[in-house]
C-alpha positions as CSV (number, residue, x, y, z in Angstrom):
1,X,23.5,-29.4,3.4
2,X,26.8,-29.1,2.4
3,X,28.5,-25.9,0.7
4,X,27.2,-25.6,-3.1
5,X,29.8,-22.9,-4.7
6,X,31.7,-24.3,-7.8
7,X,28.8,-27.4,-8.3
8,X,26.1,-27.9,-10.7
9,X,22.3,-28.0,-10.4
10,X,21.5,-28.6,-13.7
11,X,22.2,-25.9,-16.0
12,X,22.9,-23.5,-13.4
13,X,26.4,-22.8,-12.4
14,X,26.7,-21.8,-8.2
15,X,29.0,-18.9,-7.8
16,X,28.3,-17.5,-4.2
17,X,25.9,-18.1,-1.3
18,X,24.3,-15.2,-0.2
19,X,21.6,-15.5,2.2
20,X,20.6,-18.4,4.7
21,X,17.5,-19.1,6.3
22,X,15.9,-21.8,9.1
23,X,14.1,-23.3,5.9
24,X,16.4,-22.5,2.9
25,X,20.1,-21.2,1.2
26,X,19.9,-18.8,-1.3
27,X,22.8,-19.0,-3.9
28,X,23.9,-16.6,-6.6
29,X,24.3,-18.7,-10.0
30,X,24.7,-18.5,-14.0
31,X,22.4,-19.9,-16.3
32,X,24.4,-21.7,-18.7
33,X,22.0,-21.4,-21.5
34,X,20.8,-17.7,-20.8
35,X,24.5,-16.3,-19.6
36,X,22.4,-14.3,-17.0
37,X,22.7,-14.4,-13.3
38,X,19.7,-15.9,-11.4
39,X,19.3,-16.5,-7.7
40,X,18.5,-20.4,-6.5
41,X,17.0,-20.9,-3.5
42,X,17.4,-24.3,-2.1
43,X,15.1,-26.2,0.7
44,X,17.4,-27.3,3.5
45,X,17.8,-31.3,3.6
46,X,18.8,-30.9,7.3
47,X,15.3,-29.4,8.4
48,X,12.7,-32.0,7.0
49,X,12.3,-35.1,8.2
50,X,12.1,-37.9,6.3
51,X,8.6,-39.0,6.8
52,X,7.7,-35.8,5.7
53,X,9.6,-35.5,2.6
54,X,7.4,-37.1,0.1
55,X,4.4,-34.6,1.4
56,X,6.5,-31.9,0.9
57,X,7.9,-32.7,-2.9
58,X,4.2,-33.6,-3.6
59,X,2.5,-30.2,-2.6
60,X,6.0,-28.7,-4.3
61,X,5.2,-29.3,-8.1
62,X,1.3,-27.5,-7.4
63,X,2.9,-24.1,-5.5
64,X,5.5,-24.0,-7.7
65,X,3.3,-24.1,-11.1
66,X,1.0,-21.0,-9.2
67,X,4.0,-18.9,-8.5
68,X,4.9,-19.3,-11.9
69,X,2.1,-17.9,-13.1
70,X,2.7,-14.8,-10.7
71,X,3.5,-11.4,-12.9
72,X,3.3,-8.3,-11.5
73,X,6.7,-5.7,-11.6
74,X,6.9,-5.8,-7.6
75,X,7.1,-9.3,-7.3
76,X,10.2,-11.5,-8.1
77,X,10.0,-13.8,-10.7
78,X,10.1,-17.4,-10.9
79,X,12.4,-18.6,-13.5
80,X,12.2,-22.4,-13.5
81,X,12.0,-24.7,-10.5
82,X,13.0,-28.6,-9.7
83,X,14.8,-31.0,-7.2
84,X,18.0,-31.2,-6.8
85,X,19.2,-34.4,-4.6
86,X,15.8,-35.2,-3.3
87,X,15.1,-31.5,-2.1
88,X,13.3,-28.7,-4.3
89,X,14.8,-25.4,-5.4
90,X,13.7,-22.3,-7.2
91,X,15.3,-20.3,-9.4
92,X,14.4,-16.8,-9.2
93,X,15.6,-13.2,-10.9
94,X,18.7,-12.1,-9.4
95,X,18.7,-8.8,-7.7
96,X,21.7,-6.8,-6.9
97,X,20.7,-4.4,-4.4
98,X,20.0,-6.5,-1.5
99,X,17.5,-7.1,1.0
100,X,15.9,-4.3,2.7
101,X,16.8,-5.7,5.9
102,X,20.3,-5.2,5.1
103,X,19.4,-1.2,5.0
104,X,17.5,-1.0,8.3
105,X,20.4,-0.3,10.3
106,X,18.7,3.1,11.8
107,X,15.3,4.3,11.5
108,X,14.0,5.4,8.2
109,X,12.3,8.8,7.7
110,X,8.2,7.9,7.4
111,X,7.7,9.0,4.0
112,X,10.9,7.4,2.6
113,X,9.7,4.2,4.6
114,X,6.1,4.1,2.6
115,X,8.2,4.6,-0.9
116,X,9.7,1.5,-0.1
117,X,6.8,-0.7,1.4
118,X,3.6,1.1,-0.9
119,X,5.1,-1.1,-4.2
120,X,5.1,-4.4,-1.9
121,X,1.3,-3.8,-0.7
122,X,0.8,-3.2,-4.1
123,X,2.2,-7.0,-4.4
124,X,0.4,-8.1,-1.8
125,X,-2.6,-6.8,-3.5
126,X,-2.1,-8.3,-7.0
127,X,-1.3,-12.2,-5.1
128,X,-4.6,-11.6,-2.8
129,X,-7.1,-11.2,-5.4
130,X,-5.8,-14.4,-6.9
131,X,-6.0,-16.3,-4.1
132,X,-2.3,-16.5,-2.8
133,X,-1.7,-15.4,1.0
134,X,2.7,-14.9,1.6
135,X,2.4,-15.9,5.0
136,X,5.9,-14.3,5.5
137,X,6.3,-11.0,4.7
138,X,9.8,-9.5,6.5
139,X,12.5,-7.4,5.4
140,X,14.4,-10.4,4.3
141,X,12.2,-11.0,1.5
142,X,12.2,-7.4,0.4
143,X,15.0,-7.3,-2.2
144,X,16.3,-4.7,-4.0
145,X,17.6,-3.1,-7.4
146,X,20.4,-1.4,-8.1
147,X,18.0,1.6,-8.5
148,X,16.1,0.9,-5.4
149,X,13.2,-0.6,-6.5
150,X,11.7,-3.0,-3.7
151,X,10.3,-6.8,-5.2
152,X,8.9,-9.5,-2.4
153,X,9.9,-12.5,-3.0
154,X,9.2,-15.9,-0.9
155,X,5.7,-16.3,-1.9
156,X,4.8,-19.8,-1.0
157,X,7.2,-20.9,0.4
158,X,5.5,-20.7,4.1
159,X,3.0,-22.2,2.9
160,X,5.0,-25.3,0.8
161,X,6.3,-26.2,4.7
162,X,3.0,-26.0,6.2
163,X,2.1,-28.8,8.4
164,X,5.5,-30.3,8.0
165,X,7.6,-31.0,11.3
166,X,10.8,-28.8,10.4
167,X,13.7,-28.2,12.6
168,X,14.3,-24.6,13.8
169,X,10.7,-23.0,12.3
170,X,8.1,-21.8,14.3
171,X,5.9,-24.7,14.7
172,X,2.5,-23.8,17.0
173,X,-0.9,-25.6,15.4
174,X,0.8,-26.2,12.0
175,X,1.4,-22.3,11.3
176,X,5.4,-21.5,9.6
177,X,6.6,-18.1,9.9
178,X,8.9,-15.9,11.1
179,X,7.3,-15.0,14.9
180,X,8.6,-11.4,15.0
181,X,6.4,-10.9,12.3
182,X,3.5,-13.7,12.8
183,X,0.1,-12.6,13.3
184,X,-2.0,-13.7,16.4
185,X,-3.8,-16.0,13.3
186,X,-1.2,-17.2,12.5
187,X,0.5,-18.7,15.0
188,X,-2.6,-21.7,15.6
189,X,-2.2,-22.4,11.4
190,X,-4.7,-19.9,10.0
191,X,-3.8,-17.8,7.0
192,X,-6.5,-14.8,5.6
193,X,-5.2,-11.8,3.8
194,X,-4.7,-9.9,6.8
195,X,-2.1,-12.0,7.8
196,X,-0.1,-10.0,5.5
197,X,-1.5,-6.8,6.1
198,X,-0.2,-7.4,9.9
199,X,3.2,-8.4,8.8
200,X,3.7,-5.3,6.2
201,X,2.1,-3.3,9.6
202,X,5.0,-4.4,11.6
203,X,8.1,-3.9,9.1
204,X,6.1,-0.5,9.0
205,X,6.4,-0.1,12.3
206,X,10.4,-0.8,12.8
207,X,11.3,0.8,10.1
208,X,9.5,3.8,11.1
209,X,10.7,3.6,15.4
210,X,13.5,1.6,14.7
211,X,12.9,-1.6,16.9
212,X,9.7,-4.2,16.7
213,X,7.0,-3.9,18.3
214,X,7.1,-7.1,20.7
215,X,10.6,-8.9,21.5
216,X,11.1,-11.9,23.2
217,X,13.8,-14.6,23.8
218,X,11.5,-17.3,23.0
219,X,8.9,-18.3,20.0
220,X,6.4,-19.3,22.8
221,X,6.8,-15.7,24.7
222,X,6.6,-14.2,21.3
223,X,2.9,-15.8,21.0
224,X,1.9,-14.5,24.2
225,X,3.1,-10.8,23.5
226,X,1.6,-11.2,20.0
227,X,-1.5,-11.8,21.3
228,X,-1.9,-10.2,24.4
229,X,0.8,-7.6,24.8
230,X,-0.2,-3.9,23.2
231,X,2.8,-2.3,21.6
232,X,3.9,1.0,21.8
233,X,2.4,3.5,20.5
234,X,4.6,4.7,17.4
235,X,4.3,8.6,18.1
236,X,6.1,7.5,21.9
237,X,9.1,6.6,20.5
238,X,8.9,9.5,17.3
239,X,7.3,12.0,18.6
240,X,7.0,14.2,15.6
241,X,5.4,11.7,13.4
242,X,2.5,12.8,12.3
243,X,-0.5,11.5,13.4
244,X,-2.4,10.4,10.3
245,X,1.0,8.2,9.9
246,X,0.1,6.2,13.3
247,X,-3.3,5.5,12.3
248,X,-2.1,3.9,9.2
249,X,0.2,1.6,11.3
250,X,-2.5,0.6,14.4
251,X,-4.8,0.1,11.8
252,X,-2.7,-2.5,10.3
253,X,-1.9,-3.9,13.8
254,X,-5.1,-4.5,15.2
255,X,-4.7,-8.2,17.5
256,X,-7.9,-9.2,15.2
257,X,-8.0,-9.8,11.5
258,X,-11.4,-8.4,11.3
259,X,-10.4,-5.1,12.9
260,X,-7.7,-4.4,10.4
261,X,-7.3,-2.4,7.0
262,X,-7.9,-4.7,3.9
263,X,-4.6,-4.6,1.4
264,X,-6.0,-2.4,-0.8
265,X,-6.7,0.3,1.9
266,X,-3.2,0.2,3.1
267,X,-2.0,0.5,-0.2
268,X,-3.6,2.8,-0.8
269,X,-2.3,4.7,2.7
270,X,1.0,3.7,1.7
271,X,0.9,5.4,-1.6
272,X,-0.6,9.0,0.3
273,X,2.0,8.7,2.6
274,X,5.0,8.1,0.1
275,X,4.2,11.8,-1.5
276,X,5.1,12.9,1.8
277,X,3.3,16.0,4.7
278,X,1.9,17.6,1.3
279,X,0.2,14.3,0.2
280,X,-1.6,13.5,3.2
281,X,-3.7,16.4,1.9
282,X,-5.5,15.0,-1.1
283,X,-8.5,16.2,-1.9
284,X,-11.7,14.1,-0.7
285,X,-15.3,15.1,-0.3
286,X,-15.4,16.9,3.3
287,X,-17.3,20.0,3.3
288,X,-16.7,21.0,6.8
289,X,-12.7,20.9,6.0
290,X,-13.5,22.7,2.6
291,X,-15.6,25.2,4.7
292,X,-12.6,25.7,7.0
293,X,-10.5,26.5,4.4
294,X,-12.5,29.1,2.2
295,X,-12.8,30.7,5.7
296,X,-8.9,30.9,6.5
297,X,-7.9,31.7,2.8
298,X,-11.0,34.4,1.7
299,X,-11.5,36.3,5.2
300,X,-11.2,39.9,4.6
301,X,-9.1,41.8,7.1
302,X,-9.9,44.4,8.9
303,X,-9.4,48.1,7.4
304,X,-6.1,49.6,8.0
305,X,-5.0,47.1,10.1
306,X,-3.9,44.1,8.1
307,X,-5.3,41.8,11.0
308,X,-7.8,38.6,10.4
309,X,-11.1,39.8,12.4
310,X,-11.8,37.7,15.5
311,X,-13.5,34.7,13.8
312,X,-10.6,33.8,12.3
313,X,-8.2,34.4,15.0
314,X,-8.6,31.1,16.6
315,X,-7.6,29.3,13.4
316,X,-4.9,31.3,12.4
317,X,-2.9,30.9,15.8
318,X,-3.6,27.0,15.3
319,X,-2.8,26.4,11.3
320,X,0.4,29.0,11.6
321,X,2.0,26.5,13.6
322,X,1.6,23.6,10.6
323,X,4.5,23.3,8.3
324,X,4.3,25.1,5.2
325,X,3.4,21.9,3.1
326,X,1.2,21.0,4.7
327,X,-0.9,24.8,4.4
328,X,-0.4,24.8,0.7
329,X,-2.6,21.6,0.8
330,X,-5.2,22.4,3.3
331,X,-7.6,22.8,0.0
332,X,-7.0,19.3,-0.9
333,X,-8.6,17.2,3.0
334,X,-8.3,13.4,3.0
335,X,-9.5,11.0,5.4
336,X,-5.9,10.3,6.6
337,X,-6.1,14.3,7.3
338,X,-9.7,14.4,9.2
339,X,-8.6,13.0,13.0
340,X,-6.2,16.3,12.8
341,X,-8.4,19.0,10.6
342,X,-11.6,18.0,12.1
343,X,-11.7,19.9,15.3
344,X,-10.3,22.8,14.1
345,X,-13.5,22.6,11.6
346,X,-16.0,22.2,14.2
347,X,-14.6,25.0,16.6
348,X,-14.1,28.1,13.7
349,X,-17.6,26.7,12.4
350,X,-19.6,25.7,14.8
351,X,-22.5,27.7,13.2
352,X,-24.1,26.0,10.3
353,X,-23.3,27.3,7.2
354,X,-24.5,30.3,5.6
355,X,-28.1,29.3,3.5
356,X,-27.0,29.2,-0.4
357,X,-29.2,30.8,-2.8
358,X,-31.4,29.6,-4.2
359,X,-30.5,28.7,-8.3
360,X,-32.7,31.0,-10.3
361,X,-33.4,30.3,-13.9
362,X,-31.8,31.7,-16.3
363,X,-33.0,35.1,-18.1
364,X,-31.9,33.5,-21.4
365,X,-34.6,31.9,-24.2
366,X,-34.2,28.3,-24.7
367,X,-32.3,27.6,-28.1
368,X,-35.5,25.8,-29.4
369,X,-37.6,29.0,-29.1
370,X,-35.1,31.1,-31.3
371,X,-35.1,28.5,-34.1
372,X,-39.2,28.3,-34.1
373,X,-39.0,32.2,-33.7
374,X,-36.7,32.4,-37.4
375,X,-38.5,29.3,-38.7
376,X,-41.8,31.5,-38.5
377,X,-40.3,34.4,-39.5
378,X,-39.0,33.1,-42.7
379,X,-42.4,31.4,-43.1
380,X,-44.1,35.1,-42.7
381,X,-41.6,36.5,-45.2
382,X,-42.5,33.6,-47.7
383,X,-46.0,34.4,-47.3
384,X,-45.6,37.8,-47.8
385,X,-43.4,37.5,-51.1
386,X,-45.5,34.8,-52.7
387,X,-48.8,37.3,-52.0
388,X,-47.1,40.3,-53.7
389,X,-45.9,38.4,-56.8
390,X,-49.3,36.9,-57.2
391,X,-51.0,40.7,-57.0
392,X,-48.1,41.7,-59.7
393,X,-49.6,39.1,-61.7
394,X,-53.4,40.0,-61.4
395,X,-52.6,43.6,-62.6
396,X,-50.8,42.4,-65.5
């Protein structure tokens, strides 16, 4: 397709290019009506062949009308839609800030790097409980505000080339994606929510280490890694990342959709992690963590010496060495926190807890005996006055 700058499509004037993909060009245009900026992406002429054409502008008038109706503030809106010169195009809110693959040019702290991705899951969320799977979640369809704020955008679009022959797209059994970020699923044409979940796993992942988790020269020896290959374990490559953060990310990464976290648990992972060390504390019902720390925090110490006695000896060497965030927070155990807490738990308690008890009833009348108590009182006093008035009477 040839250079758009300085044309028409419709009412939108192109000013600039900037992005291109294997399956689109993204421009940067003014609505002549609005006077606002909007972004237009355009489907490539070049990479669809001709006997496929008319299948694709069929399906495109049905997956444009449901990403229309798509509104949720993490999700980049559709503006209008048509065809320009026989292909389709979008028109889309335009963003300033970016993609966020243009900001992964080193590794990004872990916390920071679940700021950024928890409002996408959240996304991802919002389209899966209506029934719309991306299919190609990357940093390239992460784009930023001015401000920061991430939005996904490309939601369809995957799945408005599925099936259809296309020059320089994956193409294995029908699936489209990008195969750095394709889940074993996906590359033999099958689509469920965790697709996505796998995909947000992996930009998790190199944002985190800094590289992907399988690289290859070739889509075919992508597959084969993808679905065969284990990756790295995350904490070998950082090794002061926390563990509760590399359970989020295998968990996300398991080869098999049915072993992975659902969208709304890794949303909601992403949104503990985002607070930072102190937030993977939250509190959750655990006893045995609650026990620990009622133990650690109410010991007495010894007389005179201002040492913890022996039972808590143990525990103190192990917790001193936490970060101080993380101890102001030890009242407040969440599952992300258990795998690390746990043991600690079970070796400075390993007796059962001390009996409670038992509730005793209170020393206290009921309320309902007090009011029959003055309602028989004041009956006894009326009794009493009505029997002296009538004996003043019989005298007279």
């Amino acid at each position: 397709m040839e250079n758009l700058i300085g044309r028409n499509i419709d009412r939108y004037q192109i000013v600039d290019q900037i992005g291109v993909g294997g399956m689109a060009v993204v421009y940067k245009a003014r609505d002549a009506r609005l006077d606002r900026l909007v972004a237009i992406k355009v489907i490539r002429k070049g990479q669809i062949r001709a006997d496929d054409l008319p299948q694709l502008l069929q399906r495109f008038d049905r997956e444009a009308h449901a990403l229309a109706h798509l509104s949720h503030p993490n999700i980049v809106k559709i503006h209008d839609y048509g065809k320009f010169e026989g292909m389709p195009y979008f028109v889309m809110e335009y963003l300033a800030g970016g993609t966020l693959k243009s900001r992964m040019t080193e590794r990004v702290p872990w916390a920071q790097s679940a700021r950024l991705l928890a409002p996408i899951a959240a996304a991802l969320q919002y389209a899966h409980k209506r029934g719309i799977i991306h299919r190609d979640v990357k940093p390239a369809n992460v784009l930023l505000t001015e401000t920061g704020q991430a939005l996904l955008s490309d939601f369809g679009i995957a799945k408005l080339l599925e099936n259809v022959e296309t020059s320089g797209l994956t193409e294995v059994g029908g699936g489209i994606g990008t195969p750095e970020y394709m889940a074993p699923e996906q590359w033999v044409g099958q689509a469920v929510p965790q697709t996505d979940v796998y995909a947000l796993g992996i930009v998790l992942y190199q944002m985190i280490t800094g590289r992907l988790p399988h690289e290859a020269d070739t889509p075919a020896a992508m597959l084969i890694k993808h679905i065969n290959e284990p990756l790295t374990p995350p904490k070998e490559l950082v090794p002061d990342l926390p563990g509760p953060v590399e359970t989020v990310i295998l968990k996300a990464l398991s080869k098999k959709p049915e072993g992975r976290a659902s969208m709304d648990d890794l949303a909601a992972d992403l949104e503990r992690l985002a607070g930072g060390p102190a937030a993977l504390y939250q509190r959750r019902p655990t006893p045995i963590l609650d026990r620990l720390y009622d133990r650690l925090t109410s010991e007495p110490t010894e007389a005179g010496s201002g040492t913890k006695p022996a039972v808590a000896d143990e525990a103190a060497t192990v917790v001193s060495a936490a970060p101080p965030t993380i101890l102001a927070r030890l009242d407040q155990p969440t599952e992300l926190a258990k795998p690390a807490l746990q043991p600690l738990a079970e070796t400075v308690l390993g007796r059962p807890p001390e009996p409670v008890d038992p509730v005793r009833p209170s020393p206290h009348l009921p309320r309902w005996v007090w009011v029959v108590a003055v309602l028989a009182f004041l009956a006894v006093e009326a009794l009493i006055v009505a029997g002296v008035y009538i004996l003043a009477r019989m005298a007279h």
